[in-house]
One Martini backbone bead per residue (centre of mass of N, CA, C, O) as a GRO file, in nm:
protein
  144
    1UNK     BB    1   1.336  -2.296   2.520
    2UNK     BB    2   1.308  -2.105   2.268
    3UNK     BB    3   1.166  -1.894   2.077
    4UNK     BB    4   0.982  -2.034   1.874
    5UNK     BB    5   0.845  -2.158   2.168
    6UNK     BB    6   0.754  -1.899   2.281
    7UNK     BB    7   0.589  -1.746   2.040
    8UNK     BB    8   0.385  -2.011   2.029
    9UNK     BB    9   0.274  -1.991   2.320
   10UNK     BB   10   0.254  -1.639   2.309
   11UNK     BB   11   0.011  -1.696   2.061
   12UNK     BB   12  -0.195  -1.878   2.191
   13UNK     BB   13  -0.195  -1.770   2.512
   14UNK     BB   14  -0.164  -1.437   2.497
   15UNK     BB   15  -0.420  -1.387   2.346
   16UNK     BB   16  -0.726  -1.217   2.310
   17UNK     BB   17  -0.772  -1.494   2.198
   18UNK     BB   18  -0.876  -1.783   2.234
   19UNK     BB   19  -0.805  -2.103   2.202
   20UNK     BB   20  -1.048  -2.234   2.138
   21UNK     BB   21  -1.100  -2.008   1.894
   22UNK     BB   22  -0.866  -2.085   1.740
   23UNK     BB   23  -0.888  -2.377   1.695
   24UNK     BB   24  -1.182  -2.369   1.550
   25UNK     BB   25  -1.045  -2.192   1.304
   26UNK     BB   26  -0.838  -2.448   1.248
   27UNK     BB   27  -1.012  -2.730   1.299
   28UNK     BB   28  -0.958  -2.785   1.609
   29UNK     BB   29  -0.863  -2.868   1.875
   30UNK     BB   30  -0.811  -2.733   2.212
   31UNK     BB   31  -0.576  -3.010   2.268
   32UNK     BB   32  -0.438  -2.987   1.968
   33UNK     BB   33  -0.344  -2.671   2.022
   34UNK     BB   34  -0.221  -2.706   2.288
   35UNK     BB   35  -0.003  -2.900   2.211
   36UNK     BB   36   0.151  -2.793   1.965
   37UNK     BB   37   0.201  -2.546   2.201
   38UNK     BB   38   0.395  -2.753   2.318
   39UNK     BB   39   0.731  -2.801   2.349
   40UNK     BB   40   0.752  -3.117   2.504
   41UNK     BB   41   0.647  -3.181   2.263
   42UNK     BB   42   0.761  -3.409   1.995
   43UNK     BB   43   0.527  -3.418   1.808
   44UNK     BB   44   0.321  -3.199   1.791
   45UNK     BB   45   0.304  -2.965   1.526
   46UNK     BB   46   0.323  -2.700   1.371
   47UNK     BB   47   0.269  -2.563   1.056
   48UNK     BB   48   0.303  -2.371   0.895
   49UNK     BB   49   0.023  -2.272   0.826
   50UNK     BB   50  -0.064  -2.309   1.117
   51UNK     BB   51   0.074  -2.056   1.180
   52UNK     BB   52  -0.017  -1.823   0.943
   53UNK     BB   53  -0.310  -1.845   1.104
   54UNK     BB   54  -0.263  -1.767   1.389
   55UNK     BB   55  -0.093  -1.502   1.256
   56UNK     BB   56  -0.425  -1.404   1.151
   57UNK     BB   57  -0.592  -1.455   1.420
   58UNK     BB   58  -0.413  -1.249   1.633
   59UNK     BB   59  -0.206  -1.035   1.489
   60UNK     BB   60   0.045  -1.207   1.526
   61UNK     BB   61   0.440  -1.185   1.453
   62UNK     BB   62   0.597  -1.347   1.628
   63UNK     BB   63   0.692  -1.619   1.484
   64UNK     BB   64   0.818  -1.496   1.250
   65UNK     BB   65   1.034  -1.338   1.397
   66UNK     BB   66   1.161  -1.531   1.491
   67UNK     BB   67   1.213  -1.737   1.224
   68UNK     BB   68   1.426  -1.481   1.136
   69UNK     BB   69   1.629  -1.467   1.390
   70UNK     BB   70   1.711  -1.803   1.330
   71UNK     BB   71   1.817  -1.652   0.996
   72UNK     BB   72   1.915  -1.388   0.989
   73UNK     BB   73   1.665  -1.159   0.969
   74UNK     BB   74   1.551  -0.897   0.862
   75UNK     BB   75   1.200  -0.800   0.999
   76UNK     BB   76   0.936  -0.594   0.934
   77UNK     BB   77   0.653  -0.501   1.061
   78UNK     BB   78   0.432  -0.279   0.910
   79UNK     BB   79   0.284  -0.004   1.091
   80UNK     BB   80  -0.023   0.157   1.103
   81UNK     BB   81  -0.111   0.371   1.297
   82UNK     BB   82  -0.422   0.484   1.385
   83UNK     BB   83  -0.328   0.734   1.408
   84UNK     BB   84  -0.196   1.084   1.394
   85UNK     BB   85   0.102   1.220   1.484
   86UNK     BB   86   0.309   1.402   1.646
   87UNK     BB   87   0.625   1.474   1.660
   88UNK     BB   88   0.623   1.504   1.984
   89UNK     BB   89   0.498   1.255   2.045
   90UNK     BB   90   0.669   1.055   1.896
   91UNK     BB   91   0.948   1.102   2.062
   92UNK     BB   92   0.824   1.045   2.326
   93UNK     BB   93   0.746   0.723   2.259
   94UNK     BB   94   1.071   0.661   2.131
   95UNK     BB   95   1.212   0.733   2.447
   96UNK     BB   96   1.046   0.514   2.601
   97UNK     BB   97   1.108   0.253   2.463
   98UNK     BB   98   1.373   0.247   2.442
   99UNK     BB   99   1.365   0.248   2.812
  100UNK     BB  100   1.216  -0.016   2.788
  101UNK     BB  101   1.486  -0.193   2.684
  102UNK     BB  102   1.686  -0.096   2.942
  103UNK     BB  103   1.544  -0.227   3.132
  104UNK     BB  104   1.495  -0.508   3.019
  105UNK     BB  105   1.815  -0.544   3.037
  106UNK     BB  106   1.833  -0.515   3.314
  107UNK     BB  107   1.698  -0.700   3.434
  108UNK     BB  108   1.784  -0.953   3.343
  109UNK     BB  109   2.102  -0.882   3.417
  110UNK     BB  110   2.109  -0.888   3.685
  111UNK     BB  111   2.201  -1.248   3.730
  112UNK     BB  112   2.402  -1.325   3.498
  113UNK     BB  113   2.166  -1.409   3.340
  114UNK     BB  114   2.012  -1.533   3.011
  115UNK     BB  115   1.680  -1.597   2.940
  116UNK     BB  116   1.488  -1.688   2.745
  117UNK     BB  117   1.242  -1.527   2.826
  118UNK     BB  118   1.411  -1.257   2.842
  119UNK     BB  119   1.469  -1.239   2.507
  120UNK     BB  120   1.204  -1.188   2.466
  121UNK     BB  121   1.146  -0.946   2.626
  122UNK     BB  122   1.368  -0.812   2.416
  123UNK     BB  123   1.258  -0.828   2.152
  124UNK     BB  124   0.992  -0.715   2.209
  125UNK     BB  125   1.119  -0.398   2.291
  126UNK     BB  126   1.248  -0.359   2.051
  127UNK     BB  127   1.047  -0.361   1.891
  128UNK     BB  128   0.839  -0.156   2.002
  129UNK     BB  129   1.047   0.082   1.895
  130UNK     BB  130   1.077   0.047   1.604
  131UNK     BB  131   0.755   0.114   1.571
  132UNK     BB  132   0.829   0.420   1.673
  133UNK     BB  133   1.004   0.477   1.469
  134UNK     BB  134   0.813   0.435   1.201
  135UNK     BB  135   0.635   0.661   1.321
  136UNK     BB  136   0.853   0.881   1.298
  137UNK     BB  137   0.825   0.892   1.016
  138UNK     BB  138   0.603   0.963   0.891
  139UNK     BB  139   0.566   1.227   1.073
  140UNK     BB  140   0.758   1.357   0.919
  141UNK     BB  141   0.597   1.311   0.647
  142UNK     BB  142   0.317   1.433   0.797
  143UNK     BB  143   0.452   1.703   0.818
  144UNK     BB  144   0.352   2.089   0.774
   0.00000   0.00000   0.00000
């Protein structure tokens, strides 16, 4: 399984939205969309629509992110803070994110190898660090 069967497996099925009302709202069955989100299925695959649609639909930007990774685009998705905080929350918060970079990367590298899977929790790791970063920016700027 590459990122990009990661990322399409684990915006399907570890959504807030339940599979079956994903499906649903792209119009097809619960089990052909399974199928789909299933690396091991070579016939089923999500077309980019319903990639781009699933997500719109879950919130998630996983799939975009890898398939940006995997041509190597940087690509950043824009997150506005949900409220404003101050400069040493948003401070506290990318030192925390950072750190949960660090461990992620020790935990994975214990055993000398690095699996799709860890590769996978330290990209999301990453981004979510980033997004710190950028809240970081904003309090910067909105800082009176």
């Amino acid at each position: 399984m590459d990122q990009i069967d990661i990322a399409v497996h684990d915006t399907v099925h570890k959504s807030e939205i339940k599979c079956k009302e994903i499906a649903a709202l792209l119009g097809m069955s619960k089990q052909v969309l399974i199928n789909k989100a299933n690396s091991q299925n070579d016939f089923n695959k999500l077309t980019l629509r319903e990639a781009v649609a699933i997500q719109k639909i879950t919130g998630s930007t996983a799939i975009h992110e890898a398939v940006a990774m995997e041509l190597g685009i940087n690509s950043l998705v824009l997150k506005e803070p949900e409220k404003p905080v101050s400069l040493v929350e948003a401070l506290l918060t990318v030192v925390s994110e950072c750190g949960d970079v660090s461990r992620a990367t020790r935990e994975a590298m214990e055993d000398g190898r690095l699996t799709e899977r860890e590769k996978a929790d330290m990209q999301r790791e990453v981004a979510e660090a980033i997004d710190s970063l950028m809240a970081m920016r904003l309090a910067i700027k909105e800082h009176k």
